[in-house]
DRENTORTOR-120984 format. One record per residue: x, y, z of N, C-alpha, C in turn; residue number from 1. Coordinates in pm, 1 decimal, padded with zeros to 6 digits. Example, Ala and Ser with C-alpha at 12.3 -4.5 7.8 and 13.67 -1.06 7.14 Angstrom:
atom n.u:01319.0, n.v:-00569.0, n.w:00780.0, ca.u:01230.0, ca.v:-00450.0, ca.w:00780.0, c.u:01320.0, c.v:-00330.0, c.w:00780.0, nr:1
atom n.u:01285.0, n.v:-00225.0, n.w:00708.0, ca.u:01367.0, ca.v:-00106.0, ca.w:00714.0, c.u:01290.0, c.v:00003.0, c.w:00787.0, nr:2
END
This chain:
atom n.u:-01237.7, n.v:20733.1, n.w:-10417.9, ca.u:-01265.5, ca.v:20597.8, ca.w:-10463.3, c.u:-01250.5, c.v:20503.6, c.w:-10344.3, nr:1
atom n.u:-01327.3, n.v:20433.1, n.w:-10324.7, ca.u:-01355.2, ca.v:20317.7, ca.w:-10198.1, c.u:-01305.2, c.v:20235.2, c.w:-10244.0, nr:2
atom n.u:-01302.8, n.v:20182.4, n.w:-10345.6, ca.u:-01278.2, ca.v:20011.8, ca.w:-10408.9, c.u:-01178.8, c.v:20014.0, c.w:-10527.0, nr:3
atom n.u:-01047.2, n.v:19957.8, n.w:-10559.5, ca.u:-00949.4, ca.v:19942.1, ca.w:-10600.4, c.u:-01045.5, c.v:19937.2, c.w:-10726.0, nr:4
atom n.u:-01027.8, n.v:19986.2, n.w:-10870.7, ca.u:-01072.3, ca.v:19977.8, ca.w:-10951.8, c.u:-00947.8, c.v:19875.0, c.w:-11080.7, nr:5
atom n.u:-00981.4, n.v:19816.2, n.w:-11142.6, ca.u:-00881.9, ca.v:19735.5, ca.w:-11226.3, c.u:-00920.8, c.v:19792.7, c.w:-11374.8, nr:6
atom n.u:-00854.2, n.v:19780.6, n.w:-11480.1, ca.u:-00896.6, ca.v:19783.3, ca.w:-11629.9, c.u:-00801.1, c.v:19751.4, c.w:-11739.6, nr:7
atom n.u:-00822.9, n.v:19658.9, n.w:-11818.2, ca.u:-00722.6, ca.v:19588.9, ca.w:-11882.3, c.u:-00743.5, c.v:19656.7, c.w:-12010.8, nr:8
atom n.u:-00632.4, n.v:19704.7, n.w:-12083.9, ca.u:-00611.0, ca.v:19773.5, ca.w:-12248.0, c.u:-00587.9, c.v:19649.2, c.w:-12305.6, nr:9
atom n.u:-00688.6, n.v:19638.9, n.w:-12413.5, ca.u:-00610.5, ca.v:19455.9, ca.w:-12423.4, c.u:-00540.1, c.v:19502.5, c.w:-12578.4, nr:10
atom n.u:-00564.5, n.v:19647.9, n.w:-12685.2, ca.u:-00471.0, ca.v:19652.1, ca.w:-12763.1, c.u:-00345.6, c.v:19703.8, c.w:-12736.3, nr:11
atom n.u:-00328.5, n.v:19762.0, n.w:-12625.0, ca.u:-00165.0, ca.v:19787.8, ca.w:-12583.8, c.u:-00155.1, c.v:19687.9, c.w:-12475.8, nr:12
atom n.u:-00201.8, n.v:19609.1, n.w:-12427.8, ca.u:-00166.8, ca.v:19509.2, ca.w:-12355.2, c.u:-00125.3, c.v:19549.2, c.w:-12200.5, nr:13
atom n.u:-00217.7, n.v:19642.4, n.w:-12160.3, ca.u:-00166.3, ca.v:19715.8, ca.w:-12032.7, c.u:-00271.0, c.v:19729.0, c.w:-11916.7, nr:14
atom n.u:-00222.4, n.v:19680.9, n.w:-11752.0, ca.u:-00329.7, ca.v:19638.4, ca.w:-11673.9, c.u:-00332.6, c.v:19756.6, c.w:-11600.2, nr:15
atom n.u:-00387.9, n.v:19848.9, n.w:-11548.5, ca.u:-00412.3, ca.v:19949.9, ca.w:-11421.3, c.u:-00489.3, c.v:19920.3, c.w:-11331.4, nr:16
atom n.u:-00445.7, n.v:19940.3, n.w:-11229.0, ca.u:-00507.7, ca.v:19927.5, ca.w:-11074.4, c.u:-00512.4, c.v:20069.2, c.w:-11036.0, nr:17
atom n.u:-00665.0, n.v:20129.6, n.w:-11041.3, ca.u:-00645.2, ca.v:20281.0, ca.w:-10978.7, c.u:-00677.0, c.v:20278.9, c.w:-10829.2, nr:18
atom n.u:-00575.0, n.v:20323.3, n.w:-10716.0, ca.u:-00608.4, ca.v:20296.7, ca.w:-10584.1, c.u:-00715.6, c.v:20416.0, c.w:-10538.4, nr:19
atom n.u:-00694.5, n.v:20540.0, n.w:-10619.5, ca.u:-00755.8, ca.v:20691.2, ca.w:-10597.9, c.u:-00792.5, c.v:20739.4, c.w:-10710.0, nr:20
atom n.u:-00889.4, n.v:20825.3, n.w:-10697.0, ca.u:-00916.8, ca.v:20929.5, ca.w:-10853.2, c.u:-00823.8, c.v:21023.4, c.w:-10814.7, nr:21
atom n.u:-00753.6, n.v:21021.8, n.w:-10741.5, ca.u:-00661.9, ca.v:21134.8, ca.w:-10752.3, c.u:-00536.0, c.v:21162.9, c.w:-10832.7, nr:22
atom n.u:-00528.7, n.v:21304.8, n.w:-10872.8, ca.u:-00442.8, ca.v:21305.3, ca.w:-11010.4, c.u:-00294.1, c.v:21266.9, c.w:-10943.3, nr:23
atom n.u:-00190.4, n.v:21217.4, n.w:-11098.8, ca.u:-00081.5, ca.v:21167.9, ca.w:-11037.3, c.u:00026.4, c.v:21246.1, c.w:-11062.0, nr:24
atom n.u:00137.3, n.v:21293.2, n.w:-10976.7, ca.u:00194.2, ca.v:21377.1, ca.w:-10927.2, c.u:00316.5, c.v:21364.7, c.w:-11026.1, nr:25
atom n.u:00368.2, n.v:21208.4, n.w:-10972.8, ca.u:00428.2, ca.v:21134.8, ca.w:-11001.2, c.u:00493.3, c.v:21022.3, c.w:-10995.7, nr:26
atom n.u:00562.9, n.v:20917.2, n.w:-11090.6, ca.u:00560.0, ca.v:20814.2, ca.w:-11065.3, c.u:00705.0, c.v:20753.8, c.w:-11085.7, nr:27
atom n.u:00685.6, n.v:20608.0, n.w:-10978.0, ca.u:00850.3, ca.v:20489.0, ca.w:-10999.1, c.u:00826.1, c.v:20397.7, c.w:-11044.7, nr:28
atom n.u:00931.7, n.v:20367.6, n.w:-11092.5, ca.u:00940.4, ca.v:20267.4, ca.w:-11195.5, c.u:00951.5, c.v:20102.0, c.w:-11073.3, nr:29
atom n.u:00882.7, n.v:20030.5, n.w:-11057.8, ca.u:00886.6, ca.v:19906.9, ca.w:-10927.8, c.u:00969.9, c.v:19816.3, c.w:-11046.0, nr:30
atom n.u:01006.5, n.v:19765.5, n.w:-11132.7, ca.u:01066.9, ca.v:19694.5, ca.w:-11179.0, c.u:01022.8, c.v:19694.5, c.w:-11351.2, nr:31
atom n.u:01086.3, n.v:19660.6, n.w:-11412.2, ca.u:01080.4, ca.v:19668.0, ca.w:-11587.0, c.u:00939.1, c.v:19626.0, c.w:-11570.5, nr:32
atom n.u:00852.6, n.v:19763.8, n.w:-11649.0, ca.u:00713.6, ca.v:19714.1, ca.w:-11672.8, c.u:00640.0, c.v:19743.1, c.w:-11596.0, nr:33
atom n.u:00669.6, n.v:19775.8, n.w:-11458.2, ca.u:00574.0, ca.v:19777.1, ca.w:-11307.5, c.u:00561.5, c.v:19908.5, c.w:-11300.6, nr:34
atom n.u:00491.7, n.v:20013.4, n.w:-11302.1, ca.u:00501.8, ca.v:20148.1, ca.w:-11194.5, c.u:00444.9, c.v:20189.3, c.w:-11129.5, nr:35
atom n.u:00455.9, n.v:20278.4, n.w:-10994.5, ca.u:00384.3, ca.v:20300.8, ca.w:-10929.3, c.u:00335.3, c.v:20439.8, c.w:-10930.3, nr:36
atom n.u:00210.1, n.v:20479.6, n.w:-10931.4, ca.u:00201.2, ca.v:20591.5, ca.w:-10918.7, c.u:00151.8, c.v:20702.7, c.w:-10824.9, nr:37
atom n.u:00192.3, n.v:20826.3, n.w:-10824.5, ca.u:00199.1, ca.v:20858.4, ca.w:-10636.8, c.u:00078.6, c.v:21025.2, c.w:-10683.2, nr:38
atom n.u:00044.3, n.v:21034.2, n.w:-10541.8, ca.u:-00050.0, ca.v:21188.9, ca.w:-10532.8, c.u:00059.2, c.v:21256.3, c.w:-10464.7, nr:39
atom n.u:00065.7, n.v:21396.4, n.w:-10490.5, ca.u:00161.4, ca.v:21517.2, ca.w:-10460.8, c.u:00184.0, c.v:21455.2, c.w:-10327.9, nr:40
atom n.u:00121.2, n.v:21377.8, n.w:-10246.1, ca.u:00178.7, ca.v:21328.3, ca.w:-10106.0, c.u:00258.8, c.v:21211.8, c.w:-10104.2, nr:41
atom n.u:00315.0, n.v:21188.0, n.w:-10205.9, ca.u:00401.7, ca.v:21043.2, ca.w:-10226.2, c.u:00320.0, c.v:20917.1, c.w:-10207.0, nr:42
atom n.u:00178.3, n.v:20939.3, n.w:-10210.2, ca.u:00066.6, ca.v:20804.9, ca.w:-10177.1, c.u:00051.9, c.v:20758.7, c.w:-10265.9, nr:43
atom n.u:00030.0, n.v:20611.3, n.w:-10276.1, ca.u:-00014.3, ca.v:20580.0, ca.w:-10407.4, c.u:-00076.6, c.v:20523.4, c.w:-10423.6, nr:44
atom n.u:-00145.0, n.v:20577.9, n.w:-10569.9, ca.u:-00281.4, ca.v:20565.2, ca.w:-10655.1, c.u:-00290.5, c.v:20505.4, c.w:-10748.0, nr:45
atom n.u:-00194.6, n.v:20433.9, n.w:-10767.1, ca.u:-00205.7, ca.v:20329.0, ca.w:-10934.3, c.u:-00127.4, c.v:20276.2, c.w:-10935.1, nr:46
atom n.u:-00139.0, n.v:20145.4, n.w:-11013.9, ca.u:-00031.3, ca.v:20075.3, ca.w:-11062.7, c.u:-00063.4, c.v:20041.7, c.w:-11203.1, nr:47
atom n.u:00042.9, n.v:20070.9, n.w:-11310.6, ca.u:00045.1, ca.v:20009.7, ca.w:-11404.7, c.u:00165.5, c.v:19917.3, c.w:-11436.7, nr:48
atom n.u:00124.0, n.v:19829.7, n.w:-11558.3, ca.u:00143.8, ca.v:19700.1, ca.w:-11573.9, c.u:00168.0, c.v:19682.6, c.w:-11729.8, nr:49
atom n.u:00297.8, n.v:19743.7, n.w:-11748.8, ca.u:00310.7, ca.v:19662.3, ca.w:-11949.7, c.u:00329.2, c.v:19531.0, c.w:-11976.9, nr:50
atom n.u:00287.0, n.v:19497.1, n.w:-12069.4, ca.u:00311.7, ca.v:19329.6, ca.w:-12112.4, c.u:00243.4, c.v:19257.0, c.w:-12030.2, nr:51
atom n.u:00098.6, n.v:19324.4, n.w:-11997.2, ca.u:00027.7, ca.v:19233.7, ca.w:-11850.8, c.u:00004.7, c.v:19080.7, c.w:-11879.8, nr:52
atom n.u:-00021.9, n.v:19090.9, n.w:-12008.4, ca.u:-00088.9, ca.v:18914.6, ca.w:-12017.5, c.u:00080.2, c.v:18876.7, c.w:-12019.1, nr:53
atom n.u:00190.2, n.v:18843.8, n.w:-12057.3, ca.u:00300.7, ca.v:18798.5, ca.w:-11970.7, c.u:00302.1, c.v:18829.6, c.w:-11856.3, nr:54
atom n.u:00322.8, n.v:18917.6, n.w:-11799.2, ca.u:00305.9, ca.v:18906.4, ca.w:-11659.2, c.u:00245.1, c.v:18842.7, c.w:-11545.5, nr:55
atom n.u:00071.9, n.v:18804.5, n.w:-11576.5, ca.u:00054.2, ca.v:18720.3, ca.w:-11521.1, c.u:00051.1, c.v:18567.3, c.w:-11570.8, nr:56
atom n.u:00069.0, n.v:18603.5, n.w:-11673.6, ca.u:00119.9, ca.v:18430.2, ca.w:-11708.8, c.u:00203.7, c.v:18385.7, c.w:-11582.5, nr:57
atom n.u:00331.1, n.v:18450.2, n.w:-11667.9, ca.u:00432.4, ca.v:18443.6, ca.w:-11529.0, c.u:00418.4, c.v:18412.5, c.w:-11428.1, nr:58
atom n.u:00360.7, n.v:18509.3, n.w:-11365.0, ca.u:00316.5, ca.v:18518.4, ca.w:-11181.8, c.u:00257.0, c.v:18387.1, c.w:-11181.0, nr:59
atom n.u:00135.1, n.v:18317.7, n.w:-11231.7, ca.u:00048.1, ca.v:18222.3, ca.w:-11224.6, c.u:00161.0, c.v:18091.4, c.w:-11247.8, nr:60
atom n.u:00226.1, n.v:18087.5, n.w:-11349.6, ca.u:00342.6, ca.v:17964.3, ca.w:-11363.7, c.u:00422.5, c.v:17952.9, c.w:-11236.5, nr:61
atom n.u:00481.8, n.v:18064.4, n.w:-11207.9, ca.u:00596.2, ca.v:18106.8, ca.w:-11087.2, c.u:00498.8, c.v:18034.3, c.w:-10925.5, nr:62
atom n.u:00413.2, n.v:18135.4, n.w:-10976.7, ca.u:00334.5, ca.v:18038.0, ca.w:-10848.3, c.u:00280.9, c.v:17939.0, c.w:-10806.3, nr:63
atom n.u:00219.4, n.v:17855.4, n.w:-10912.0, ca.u:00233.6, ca.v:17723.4, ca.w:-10991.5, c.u:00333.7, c.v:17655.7, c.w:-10910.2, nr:64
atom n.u:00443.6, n.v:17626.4, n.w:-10946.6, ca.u:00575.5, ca.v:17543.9, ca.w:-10990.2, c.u:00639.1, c.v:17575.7, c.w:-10827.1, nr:65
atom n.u:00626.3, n.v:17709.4, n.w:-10740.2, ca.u:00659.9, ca.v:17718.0, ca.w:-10613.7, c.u:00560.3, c.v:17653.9, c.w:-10541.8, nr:66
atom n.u:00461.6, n.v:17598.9, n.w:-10571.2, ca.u:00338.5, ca.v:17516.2, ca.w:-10455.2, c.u:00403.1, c.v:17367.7, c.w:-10542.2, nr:67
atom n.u:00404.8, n.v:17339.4, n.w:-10666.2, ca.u:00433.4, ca.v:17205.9, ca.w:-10654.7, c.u:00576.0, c.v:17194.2, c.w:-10597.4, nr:68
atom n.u:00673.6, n.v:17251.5, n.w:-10608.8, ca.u:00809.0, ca.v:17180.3, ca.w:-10541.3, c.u:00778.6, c.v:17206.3, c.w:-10370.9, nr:69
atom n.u:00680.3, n.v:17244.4, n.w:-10350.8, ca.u:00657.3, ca.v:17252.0, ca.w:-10182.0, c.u:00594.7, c.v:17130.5, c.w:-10145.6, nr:70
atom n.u:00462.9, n.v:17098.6, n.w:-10228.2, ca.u:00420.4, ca.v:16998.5, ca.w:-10235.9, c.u:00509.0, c.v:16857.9, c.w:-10187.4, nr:71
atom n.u:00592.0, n.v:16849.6, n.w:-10299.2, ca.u:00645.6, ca.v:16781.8, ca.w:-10361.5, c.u:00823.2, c.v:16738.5, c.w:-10214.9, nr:72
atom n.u:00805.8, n.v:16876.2, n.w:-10139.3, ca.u:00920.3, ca.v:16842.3, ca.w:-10014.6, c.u:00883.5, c.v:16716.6, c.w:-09918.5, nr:73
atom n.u:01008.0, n.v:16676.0, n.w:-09897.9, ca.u:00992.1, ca.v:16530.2, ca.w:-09834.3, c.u:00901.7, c.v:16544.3, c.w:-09656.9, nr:74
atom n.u:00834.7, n.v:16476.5, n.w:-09667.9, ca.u:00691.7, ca.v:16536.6, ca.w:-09512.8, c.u:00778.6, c.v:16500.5, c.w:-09404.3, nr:75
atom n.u:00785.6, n.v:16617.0, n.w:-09310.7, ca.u:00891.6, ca.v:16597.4, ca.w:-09161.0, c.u:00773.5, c.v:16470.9, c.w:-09126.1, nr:76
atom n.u:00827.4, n.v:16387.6, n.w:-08983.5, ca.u:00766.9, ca.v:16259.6, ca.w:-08951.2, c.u:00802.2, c.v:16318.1, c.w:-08789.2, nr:77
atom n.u:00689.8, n.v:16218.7, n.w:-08753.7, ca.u:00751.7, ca.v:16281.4, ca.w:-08560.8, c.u:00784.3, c.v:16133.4, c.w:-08516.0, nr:78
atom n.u:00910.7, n.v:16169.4, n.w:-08464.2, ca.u:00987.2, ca.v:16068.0, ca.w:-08422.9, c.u:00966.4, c.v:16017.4, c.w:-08304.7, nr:79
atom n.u:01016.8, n.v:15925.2, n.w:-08197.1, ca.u:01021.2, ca.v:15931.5, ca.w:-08048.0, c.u:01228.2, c.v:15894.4, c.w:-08058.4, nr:80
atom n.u:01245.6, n.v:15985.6, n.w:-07995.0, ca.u:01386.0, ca.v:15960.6, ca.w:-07887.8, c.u:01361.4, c.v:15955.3, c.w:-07802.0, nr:81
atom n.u:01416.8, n.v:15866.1, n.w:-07667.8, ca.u:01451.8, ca.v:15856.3, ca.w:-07550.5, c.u:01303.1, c.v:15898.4, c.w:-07518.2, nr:82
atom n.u:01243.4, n.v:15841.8, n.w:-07556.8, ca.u:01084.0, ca.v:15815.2, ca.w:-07492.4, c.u:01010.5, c.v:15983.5, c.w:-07551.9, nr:83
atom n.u:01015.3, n.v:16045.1, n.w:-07605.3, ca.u:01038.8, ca.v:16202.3, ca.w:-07648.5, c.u:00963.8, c.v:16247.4, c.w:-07791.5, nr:84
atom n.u:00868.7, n.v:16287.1, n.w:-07794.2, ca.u:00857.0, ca.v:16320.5, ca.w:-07971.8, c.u:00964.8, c.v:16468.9, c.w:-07981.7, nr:85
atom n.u:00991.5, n.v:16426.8, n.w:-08154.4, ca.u:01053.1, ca.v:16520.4, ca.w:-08185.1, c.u:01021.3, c.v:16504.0, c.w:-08349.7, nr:86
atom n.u:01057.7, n.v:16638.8, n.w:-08341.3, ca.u:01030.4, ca.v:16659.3, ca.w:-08556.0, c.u:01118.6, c.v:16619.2, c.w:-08560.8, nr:87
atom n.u:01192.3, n.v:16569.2, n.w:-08714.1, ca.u:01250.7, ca.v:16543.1, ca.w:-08797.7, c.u:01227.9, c.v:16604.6, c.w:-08928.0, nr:88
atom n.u:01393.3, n.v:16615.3, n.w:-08985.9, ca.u:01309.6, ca.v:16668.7, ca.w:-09113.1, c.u:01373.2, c.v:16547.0, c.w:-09231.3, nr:89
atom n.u:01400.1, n.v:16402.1, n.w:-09183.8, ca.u:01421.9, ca.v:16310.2, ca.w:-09263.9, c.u:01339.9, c.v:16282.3, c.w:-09391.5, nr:90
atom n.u:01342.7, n.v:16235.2, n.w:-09513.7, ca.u:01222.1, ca.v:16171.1, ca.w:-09536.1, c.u:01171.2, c.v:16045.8, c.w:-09507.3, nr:91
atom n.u:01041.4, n.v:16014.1, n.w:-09518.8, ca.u:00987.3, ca.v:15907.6, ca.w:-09486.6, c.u:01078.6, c.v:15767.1, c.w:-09617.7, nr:92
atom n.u:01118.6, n.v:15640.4, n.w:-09538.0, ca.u:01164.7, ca.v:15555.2, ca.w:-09657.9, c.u:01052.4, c.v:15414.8, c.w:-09646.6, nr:93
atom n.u:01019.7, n.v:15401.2, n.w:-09778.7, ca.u:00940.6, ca.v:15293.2, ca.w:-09746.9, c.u:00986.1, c.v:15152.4, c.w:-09639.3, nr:94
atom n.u:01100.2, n.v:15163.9, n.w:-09660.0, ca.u:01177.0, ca.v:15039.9, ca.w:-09551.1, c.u:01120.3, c.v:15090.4, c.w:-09409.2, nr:95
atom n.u:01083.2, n.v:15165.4, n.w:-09348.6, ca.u:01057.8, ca.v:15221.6, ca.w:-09205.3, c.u:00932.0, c.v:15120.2, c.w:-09144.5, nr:96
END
């Protein structure tokens, strides 16, 4: 297989990523829900995914909410000292 193949079970609610047609040997558990699955060479050829539509909810919120509080960090300003730019990581105050 050349191209990562995807396929969503949408009545058991379960996502696979097949990396290989190759049969699976066996597999780890990457975290509650996640596994990976390996060819007799410990390579691996799949991932499955329980509870996928939570999951990427999740991921999509999580990732979401980590770009707005980045967003949302106070913008370094370049200063001059002693004739000198330099970053700062103050925030900007409207009084400036």
């Amino acid at each position: 297989m050349n191209k990562p193949k995807m396929t969503y079970f949408k009545n058991e609610d379960i996502l696979h990523l097949a990396v290989s047609d190759e049969k699976e040997a066996e597999s780890i558990e990457l975290s509650p829900n996640i596994t990976a699955e390996l060819n007799d060479k410990g390579e691996l050829i799949g991932i499955e995914i329980l509870e996928a539509s939570s999951f990427i909810r999740d991921s999509i919120m999580e990732s979401a909410q980590a770009k707005i509080l980045d967003i949302k960090k106070p913008y370094n300003k370049l200063i001059k000292c002693n004739g000198n730019e330099e970053n700062a990581v103050t925030p900007l105050k409207e009084s400036l």
